[in-house]
Structures are given as C-alpha cells and as structure tokens.
LOGURO-302534 format. One line per field, with one value per residue: residue number from 0; residue in one letter; y negated, z negated, x negated of N, C-alpha, C in turn. Coordinates in steps of 0.2 Angstrom, whole numbers, plus 2048, in hexadecimal, padded with zeros to 3 digits. Each point is the difference from the previous one (the first is absolute). Example, Ala and Ser with C-alpha at 12.3 -4.5 7.8 and 13.67 -1.06 7.14 Angstrom:
# LOGURO-302534
num <- c(0|1)
residuo <- c(A|S)
n_py <- c(81C|7FB)
n_pz <- c(7D9|804)
n_px <- c(7BE|802)
ca_py <- c(7FA|7FA)
ca_pz <- c(800|7FF)
ca_px <- c(804|7FC)
c_py <- c(7FA|7FB)
c_pz <- c(800|7FD)
c_px <- c(7FC|804)
***
This chain:
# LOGURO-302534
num <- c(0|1|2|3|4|5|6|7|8|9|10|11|12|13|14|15|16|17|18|19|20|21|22|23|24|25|26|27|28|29|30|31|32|33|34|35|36|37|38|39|40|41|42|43|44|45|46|47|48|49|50|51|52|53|54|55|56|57|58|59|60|61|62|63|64|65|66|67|68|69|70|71|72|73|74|75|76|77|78|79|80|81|82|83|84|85|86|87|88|89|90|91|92|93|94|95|96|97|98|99|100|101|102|103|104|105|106|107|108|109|110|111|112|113|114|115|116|117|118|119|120|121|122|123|124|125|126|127|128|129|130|131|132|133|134|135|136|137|138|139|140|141|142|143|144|145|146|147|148|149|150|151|152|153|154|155|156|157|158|159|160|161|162|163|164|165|166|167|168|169|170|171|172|173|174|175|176|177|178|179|180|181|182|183|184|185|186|187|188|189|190|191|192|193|194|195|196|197|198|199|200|201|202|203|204|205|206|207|208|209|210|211|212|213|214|215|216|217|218|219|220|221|222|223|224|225|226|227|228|229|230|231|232|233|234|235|236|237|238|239|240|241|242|243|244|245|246|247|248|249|250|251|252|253|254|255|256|257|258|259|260|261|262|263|264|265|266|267|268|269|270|271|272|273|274|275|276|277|278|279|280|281|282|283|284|285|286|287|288|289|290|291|292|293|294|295|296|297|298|299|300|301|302|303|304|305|306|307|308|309)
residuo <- c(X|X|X|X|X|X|X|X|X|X|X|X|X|X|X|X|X|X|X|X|X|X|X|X|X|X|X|X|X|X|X|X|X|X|X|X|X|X|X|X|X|X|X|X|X|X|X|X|X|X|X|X|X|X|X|X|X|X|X|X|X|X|X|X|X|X|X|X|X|X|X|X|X|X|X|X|X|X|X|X|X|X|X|X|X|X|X|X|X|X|X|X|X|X|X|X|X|X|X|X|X|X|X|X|X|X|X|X|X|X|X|X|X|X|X|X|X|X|X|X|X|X|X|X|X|X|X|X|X|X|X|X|X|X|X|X|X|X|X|X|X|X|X|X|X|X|X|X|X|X|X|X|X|X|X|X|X|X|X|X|X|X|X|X|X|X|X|X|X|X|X|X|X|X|X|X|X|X|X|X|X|X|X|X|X|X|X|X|X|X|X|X|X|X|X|X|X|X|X|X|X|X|X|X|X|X|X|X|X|X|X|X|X|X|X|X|X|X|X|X|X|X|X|X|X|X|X|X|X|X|X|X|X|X|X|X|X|X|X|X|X|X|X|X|X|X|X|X|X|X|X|X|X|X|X|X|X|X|X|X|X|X|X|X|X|X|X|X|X|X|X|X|X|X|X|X|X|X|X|X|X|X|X|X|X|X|X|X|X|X|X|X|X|X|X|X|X|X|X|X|X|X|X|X|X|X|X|X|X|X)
n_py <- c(21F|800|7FE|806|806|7FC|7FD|806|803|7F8|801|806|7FD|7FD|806|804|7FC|800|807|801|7FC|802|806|800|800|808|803|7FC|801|806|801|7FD|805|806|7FC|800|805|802|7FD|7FE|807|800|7FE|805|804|7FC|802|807|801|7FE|800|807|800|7FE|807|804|7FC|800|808|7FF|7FD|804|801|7F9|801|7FB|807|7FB|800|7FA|805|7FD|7FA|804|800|7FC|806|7FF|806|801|808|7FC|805|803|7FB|803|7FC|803|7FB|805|7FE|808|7F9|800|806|805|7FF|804|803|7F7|801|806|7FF|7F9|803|7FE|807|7FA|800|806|7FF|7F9|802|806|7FD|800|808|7FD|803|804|7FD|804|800|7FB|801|804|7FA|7FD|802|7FF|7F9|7FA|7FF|7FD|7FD|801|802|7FB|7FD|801|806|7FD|7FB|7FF|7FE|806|804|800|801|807|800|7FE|805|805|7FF|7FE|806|803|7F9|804|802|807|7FF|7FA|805|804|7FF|7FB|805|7FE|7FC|803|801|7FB|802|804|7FB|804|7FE|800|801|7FD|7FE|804|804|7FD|801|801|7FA|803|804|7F9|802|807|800|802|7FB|801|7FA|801|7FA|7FC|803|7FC|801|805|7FF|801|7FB|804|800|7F8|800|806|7FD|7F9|802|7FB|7FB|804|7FA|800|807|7FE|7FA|804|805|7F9|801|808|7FC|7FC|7FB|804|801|800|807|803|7F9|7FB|7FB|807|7FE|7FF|803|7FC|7FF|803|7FB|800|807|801|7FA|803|805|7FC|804|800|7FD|800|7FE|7FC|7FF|803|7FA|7F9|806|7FD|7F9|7FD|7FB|805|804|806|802|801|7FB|804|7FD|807|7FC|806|7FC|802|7FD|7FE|803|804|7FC|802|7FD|803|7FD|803|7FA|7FE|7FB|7FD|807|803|805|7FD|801|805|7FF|7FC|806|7FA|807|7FE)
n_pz <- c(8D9|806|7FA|7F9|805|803|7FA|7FE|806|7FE|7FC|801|804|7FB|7FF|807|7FF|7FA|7FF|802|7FC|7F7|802|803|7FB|7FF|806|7FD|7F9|802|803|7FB|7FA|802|803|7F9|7FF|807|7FD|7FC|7FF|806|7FC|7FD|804|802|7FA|7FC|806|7FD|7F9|803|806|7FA|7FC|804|800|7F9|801|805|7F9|7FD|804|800|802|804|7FD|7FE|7F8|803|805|7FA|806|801|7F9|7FF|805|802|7FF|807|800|7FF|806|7FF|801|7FC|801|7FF|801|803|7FD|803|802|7FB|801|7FA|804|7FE|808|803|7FA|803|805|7FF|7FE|801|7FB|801|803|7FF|7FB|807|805|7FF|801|806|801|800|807|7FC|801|7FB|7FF|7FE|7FA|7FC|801|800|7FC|7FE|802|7FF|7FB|7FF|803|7FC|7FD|803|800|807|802|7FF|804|806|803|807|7FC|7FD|805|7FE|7FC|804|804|7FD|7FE|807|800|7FA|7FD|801|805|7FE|804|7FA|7FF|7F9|800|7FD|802|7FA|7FE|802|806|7FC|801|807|7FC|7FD|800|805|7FA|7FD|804|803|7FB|803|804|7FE|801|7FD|803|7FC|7FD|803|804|804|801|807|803|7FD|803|7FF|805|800|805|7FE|800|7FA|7FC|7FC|808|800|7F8|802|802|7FF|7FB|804|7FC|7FA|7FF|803|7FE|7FB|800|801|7FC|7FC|801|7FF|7FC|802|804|800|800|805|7FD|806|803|804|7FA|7FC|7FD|806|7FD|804|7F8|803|803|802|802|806|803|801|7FF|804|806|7FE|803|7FB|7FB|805|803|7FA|7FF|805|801|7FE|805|801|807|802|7FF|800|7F8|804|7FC|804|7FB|804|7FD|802|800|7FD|7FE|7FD|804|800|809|7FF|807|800|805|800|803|805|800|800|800|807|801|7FB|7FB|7FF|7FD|7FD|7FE|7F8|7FD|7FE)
n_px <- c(E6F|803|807|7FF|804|806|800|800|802|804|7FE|7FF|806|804|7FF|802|804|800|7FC|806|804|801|7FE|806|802|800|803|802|800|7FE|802|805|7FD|7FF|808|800|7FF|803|803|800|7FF|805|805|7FD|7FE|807|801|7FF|802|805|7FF|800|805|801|7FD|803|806|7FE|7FE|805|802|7FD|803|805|7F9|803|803|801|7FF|7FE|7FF|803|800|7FA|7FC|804|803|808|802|804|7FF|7FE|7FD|7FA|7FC|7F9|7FC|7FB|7FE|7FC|7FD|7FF|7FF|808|7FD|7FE|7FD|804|801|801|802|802|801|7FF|804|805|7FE|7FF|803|800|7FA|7FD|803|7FD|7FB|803|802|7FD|7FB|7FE|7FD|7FF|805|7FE|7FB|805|807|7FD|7FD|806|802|7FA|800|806|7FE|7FC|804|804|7F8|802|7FE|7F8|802|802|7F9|802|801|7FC|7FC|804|7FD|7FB|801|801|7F9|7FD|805|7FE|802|807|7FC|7FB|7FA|7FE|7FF|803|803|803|806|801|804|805|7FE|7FF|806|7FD|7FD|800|7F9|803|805|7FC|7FD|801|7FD|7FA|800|809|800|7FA|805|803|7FC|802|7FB|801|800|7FE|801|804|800|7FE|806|7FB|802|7FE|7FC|800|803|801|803|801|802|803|802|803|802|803|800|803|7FE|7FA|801|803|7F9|7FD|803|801|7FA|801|804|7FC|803|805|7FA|804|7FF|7FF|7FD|803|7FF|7FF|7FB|7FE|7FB|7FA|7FD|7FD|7FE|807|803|7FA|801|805|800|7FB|801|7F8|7FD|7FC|805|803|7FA|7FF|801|7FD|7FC|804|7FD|806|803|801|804|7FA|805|805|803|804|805|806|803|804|805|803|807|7FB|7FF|7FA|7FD|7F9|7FD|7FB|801|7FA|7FD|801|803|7FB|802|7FF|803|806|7FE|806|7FD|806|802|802|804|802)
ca_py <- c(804|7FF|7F7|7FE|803|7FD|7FA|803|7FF|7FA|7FF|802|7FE|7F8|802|804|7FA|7FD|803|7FD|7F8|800|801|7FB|7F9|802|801|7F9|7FC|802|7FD|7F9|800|804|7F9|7F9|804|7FF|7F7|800|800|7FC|7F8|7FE|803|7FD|7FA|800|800|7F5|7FF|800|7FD|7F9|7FE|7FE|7F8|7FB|801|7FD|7F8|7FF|804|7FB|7FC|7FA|7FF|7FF|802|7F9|7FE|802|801|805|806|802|7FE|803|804|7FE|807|800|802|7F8|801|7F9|803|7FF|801|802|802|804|7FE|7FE|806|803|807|805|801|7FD|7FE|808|804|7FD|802|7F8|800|7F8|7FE|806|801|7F9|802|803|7FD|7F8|803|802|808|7FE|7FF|806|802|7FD|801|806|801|7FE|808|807|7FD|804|80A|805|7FD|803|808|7FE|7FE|803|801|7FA|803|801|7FA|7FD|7FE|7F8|7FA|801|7FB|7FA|7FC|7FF|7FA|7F8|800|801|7FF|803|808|7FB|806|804|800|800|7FB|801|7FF|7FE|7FC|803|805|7FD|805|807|800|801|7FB|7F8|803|7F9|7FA|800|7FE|7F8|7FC|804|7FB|7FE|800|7F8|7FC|805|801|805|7FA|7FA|800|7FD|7F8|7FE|7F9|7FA|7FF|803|804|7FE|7FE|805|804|7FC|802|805|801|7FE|7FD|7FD|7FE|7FF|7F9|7FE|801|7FE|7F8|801|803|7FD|7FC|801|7FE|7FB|7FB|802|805|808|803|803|7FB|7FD|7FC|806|7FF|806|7FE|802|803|801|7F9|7FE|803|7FC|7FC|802|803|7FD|805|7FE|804|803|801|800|805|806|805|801|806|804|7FC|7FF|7FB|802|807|805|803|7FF|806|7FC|805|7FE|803|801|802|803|804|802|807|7FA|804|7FA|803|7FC|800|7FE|800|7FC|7FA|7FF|807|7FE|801|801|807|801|802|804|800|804|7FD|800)
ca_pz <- c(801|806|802|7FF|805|805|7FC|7FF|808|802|7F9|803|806|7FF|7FC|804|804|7FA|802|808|800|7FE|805|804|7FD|7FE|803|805|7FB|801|807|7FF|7FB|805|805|7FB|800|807|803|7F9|806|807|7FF|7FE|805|804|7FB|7FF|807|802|7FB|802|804|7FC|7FF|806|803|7FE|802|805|801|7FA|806|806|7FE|7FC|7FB|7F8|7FB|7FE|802|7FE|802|803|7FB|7FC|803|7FE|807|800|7FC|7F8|7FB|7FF|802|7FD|804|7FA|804|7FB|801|7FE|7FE|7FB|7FE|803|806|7FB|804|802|7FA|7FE|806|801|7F9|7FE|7FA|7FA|802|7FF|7FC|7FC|800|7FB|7F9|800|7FE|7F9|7FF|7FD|807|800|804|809|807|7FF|806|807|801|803|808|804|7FE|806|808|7FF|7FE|809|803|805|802|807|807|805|801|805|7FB|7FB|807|802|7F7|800|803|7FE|7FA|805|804|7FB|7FB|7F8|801|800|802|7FA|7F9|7FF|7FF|7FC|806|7FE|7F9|7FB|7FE|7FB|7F8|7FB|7FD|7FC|7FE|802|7FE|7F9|804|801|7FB|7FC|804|804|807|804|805|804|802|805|807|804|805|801|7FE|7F9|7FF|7FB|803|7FB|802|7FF|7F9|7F9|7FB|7FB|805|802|7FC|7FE|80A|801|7F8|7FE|7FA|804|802|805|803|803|803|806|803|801|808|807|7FF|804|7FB|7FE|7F9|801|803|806|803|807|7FE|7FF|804|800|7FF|807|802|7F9|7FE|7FE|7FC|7FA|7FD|7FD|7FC|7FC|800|802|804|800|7FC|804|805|7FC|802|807|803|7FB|800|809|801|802|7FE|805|802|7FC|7FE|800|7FC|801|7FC|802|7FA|803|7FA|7FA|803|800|803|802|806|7FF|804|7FF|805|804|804|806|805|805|7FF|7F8|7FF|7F6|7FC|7FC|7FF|7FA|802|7F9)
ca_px <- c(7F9|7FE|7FC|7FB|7F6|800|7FC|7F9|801|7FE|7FD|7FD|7FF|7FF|7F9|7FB|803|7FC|7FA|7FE|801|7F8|7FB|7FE|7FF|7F4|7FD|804|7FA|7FA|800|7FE|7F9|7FD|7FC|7FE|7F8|7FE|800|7FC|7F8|7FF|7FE|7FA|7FE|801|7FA|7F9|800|801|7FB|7FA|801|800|7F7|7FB|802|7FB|7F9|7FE|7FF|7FB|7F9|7FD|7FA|803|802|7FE|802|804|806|806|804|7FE|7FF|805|806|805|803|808|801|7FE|7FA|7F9|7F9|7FC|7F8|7FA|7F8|7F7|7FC|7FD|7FA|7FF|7FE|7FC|800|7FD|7FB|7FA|7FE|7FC|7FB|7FD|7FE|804|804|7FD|807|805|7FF|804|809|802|801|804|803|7FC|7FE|7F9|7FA|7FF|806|801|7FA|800|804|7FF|7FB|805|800|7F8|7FF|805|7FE|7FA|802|803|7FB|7FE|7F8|7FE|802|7F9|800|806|808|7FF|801|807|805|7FF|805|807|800|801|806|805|7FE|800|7FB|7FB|7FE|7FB|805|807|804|805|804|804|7FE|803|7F9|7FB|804|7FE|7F9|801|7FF|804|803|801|801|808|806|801|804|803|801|7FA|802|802|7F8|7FC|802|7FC|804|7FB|7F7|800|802|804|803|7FF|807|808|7FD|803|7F9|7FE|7F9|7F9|7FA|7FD|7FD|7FA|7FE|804|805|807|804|7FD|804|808|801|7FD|807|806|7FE|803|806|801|801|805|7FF|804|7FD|803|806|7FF|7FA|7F7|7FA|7FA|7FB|800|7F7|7FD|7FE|804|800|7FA|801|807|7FA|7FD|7FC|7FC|7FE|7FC|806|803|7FC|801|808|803|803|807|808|803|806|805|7FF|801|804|808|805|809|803|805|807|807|805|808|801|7FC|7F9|7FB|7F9|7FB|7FC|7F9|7F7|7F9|800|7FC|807|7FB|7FC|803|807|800|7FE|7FC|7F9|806|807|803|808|804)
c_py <- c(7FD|7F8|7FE|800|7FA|7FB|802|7FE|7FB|7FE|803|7FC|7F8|801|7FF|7F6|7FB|801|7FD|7FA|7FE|802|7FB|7F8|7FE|7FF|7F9|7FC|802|7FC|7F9|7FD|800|7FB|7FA|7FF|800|7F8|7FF|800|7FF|7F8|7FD|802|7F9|7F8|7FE|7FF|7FA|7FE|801|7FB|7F8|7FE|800|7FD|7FB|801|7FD|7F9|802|803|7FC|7FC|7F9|7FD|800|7FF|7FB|802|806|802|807|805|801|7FF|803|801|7FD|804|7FE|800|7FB|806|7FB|803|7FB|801|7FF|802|804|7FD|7FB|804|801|807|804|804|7FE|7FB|804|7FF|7F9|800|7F8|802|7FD|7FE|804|7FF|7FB|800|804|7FD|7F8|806|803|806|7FE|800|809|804|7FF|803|808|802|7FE|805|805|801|805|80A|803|7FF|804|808|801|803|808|801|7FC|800|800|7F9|7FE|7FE|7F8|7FC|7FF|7FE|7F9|7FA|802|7FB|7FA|801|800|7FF|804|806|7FB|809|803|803|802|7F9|803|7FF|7FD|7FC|806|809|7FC|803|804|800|7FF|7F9|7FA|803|7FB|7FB|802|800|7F7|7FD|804|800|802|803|7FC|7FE|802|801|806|7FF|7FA|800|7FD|7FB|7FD|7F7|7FA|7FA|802|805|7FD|7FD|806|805|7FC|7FF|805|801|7FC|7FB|7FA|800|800|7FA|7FF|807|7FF|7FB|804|804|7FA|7FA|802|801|7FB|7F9|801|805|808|804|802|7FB|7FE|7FE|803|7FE|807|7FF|802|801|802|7FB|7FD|803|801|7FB|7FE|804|7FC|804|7FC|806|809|806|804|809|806|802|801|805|804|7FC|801|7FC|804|808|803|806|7FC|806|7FD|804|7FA|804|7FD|801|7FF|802|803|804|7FA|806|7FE|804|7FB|804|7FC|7FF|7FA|7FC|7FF|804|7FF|808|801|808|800|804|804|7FF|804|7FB|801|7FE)
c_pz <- c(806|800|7FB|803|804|7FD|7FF|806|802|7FA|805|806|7FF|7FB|806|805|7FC|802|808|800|7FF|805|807|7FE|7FE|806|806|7FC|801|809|801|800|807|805|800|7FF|804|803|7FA|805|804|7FE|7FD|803|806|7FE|803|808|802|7FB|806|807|7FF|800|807|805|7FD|801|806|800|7FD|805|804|7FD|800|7FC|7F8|7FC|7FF|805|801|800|808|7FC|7FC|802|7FC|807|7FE|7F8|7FA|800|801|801|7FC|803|7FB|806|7FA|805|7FB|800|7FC|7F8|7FF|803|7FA|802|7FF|7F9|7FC|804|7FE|7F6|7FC|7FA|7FB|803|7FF|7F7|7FA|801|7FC|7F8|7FE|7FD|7F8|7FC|7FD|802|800|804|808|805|800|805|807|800|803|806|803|801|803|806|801|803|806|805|805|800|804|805|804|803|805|7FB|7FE|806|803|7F9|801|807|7FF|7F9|803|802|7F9|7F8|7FA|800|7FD|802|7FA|7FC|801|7FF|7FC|806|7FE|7FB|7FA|7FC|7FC|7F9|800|7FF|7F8|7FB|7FF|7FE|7FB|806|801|7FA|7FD|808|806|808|803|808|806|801|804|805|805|808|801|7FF|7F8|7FE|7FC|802|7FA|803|7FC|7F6|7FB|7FC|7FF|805|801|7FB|7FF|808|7FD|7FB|7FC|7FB|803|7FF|806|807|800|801|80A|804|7FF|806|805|7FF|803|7F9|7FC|7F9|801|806|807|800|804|802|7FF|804|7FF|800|809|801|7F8|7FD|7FB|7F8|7F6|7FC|7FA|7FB|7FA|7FD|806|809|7FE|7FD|804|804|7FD|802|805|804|7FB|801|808|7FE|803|7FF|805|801|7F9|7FD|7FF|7FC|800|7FD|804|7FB|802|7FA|7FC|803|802|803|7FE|801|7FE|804|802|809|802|802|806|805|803|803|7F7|7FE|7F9|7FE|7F9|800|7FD|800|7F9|7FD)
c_px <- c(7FD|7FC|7F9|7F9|800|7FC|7F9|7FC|7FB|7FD|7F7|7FC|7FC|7F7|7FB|800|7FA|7FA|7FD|7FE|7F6|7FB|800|7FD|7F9|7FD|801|7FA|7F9|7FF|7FF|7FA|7FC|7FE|7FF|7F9|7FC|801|7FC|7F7|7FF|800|7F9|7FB|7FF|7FE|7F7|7FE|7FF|7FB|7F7|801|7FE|7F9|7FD|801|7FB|7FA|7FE|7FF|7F9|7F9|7FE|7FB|804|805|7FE|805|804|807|805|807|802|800|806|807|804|805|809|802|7FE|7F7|7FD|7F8|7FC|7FA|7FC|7F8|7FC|7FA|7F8|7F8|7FE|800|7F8|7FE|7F9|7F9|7FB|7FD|7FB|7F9|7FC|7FC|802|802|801|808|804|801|803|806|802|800|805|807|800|7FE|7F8|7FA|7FD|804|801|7F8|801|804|7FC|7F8|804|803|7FB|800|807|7FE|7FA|801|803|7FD|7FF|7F8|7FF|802|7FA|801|806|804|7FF|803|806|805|7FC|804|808|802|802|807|806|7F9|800|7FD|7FB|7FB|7F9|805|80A|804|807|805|807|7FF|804|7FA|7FC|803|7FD|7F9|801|7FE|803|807|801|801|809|803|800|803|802|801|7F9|7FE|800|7F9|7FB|803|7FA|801|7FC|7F5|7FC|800|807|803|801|80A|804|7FE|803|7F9|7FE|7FB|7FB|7FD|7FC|7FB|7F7|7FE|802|804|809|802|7FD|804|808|801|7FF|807|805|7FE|804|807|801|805|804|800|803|7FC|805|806|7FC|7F8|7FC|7FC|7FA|7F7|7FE|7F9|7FB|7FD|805|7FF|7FA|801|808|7FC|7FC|7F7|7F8|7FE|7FE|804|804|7FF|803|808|805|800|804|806|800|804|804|804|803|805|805|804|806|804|806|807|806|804|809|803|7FF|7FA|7FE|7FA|7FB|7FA|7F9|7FB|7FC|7FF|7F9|804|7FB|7FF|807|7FF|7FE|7FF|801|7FE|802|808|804|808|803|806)
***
C-alpha cells in the first residue's frame, strides 16, 4: 500500500518536473524570440544609419562646384564595410520652371509637350487653362505700390519669387488642378520636367534633345546632332573629353538657326545653370538611402534650397 502512494508520489512529482521543464523552455523560447527581435531592429536601424551616413559622404563630393559627372571616380565610391555611394548631378535648368512659362504666357510650349505625350491638343489648351485659372483663384488683393518695390527687389536677390502674381510653390502643387489630371494619366513621370527653381532658362549645356526642340524649334536631328557635340570625340556622354558650347554665337550657329530665328528664343537659353540638383544614394547591405537637394554649387556659403530623403 505504502509503495503504491510512494509511485503515485514521484509519478506526481516527475509530472510537476515535466511541467517545469516545458515552461521554462517557453519562456527560454520566448526570450530568444524577444532578443532576436531586438538585434534584428537595431541591426537595421544601424543600417539605415550607415546607408544615410553613405548618402551624405557623396553629397559632399556632389556639392563641390568642380566636381563633374565624368568624375567617377569621386561620385561612386565603395567603403572598407561593404557600403557604397553613387552621386547623379542635374541640373534644375534643364526643366521647365512652370512659373516663368505661365507668367510670360509661353503656353505654345506647355501645350506642344503635352502633345509629344500624346494628350489631344484639346486636352492640352484645357490643361494649361487650368494652370492659369488655379493661379488666378491664388491671386492676393493688389498690393500697394511699397509692396511691389519690396517683391521687386526680393525678385533681384531670389529668382523663384516673383512680386506680380501667385506662383506654383512647388512642382508637385500642379496635381491639384483638376484639369491637368489627363496630362498625368498620359505620362506618369511628368514631374521630371518641371521645376519651380531658378530664372527659367534652359541650360543649352546640359538639356536633352527633346528640351532644345521644344525650347526653340528645331527638328530632333538638328537637336541630338547639337547634344552629341557636347560629347566631345568620343561619342560618350559625362567623360573626360565633353565639350561645352561658350556663346550663343556658337550656339546659333550648332542650331542652324538665322539671326532673326535665333532672337525669339534666346532669352530662354543660358550657357551656364543657376541651380543644381544633387541626388545621392548610400547603400549597405541591401538598405539603400537617397538624399536630393536643390542647391546653388556656386553660392558661397552653399544653401539648399531643397531637402528630400528617401
């Protein structure tokens, strides 16, 4: 009798020994979990850190007005750790500043853009009617004469104000016009073609065929015979050799445009741009940063103008 209870006893005991076994082993698994979890997000935390610390290592090659795109072996580094850095230079004056396209009433170039998208000239004078008209609705009560003389000299210090009239503060403020709602459903990218940045010139340096035709009327062979110039002899764009156009004489003539031809469109070109835009990606085991601002490489002390991080 005595030695069954004794079995029962330790039958009992090896149960409560079991039970213990299990829980501890949950709660040894949950712990595990708990700081795996915790190294798991500080490692990618300490990622994304190094990923940004990466993009902003290149921003400062991409900020130095003597650095260029040809030099590569500055814009695209690799670190001891693995990560890397690419820097991409632009320029915002190879855009059109949507402002100063508006305000001069240039919509014979918003409209033939639009239709190289292939939005229906209908379409297009009804989206760029809708431009005008939201700017319109914008429109503050007259100012008083001091005010004008005070937006006309903050016009000489900063190009993108302008003291008649609203302006579009953004290129992404151009979606909420209702009208222009077909233009973006035909070309999703059309973001890449506007700017709110700058005096509205259109750096004949550094522009694509497709903005020198629509700039200044040229056929697109006369324009990408005019952009493989400044490839210099090599036929490759951003190497050693690029050459650049150094006047509008120059320039007139690459064109193949008459004086007179010419006239009309030259205050919409420049040889040089006024603001840049540097987009630089950090990357590190797989995370990947990338920092783009809008700036001035030339202004002393540097300022920007934008700063988007993604």
């Amino acid at each position: 009798m005595s030695g069954s209870k004794n079995r029962r006893k330790r039958g009992s005991a090896l149960l409560l020994v079991l039970f213990a076994i299990i829980l501890l082993s949950g709660l040894i698994t949950a712990t595990v979990q708990f700081v795996r979890i915790d190294v798991d997000e500080y490692a990618a935390l300490n990622k994304d850190f190094r990923a940004r610390q990466l993009a902003e290592s290149g921003l400062a090659f991409g900020t130095n007005p003597k650095v260029e795109n040809s030099d590569k072996a500055l814009l695209e580094q690799r670190a001891p750790d693995g990560g890397q850095f690419r820097v991409i230079i632009s320029s915002e004056s190879t855009k059109l500043n949507i402002n100063t396209v508006l305000d001069t009433n240039r919509d014979d170039l918003l409209e033939n853009l639009f239709g190289t998208w292939g939005v229906e000239q209908k379409v297009a004078q009804t989206a760029v009617d809708g431009l005008h008209d939201y700017l319109d609705k914008q429109a503050p009560a007259q100012p008083a004469a001091a005010n004008l003389q005070a937006g006309a000299a903050n016009l000489q210090t900063n190009p993108q104000t302008q003291p008649f009239g609203p302006q579009f503060r953004s290129v992404a403020e151009m979606s909420l016009v209702p009208e222009f709602a077909p233009v973006m459903k035909a070309q999703p990218d059309w973001m890449d073609y506007f700017t709110t940045w700058g005096d509205g010139k259109i750096d004949v340096n550094l522009a694509n065929a497709g903005i020198i035709t629509l700039v200044t009327g040229v056929s697109q062979a006369t324009a990408d015979n005019f952009v493989k110039y400044r490839w210099g002899p090599d036929g490759k764009p951003e190497t050693p050799d690029d050459r650049v156009y150094t006047s509008m004489d120059e320039v007139r003539a690459a064109l193949g445009m008459s004086p007179d031809q010419f006239q009309l469109v030259e205050n919409l070109l420049t040889l040089n741009s006024e603001i840049d835009r540097i987009e630089s990606t950090g990357m590190i085991a797989g995370y990947e940063k990338r920092i783009v601002v809008v700036t001035s490489r030339n202004a002393v002390p540097i300022t920007y103008l934008s700063w988007q991080e993604n």
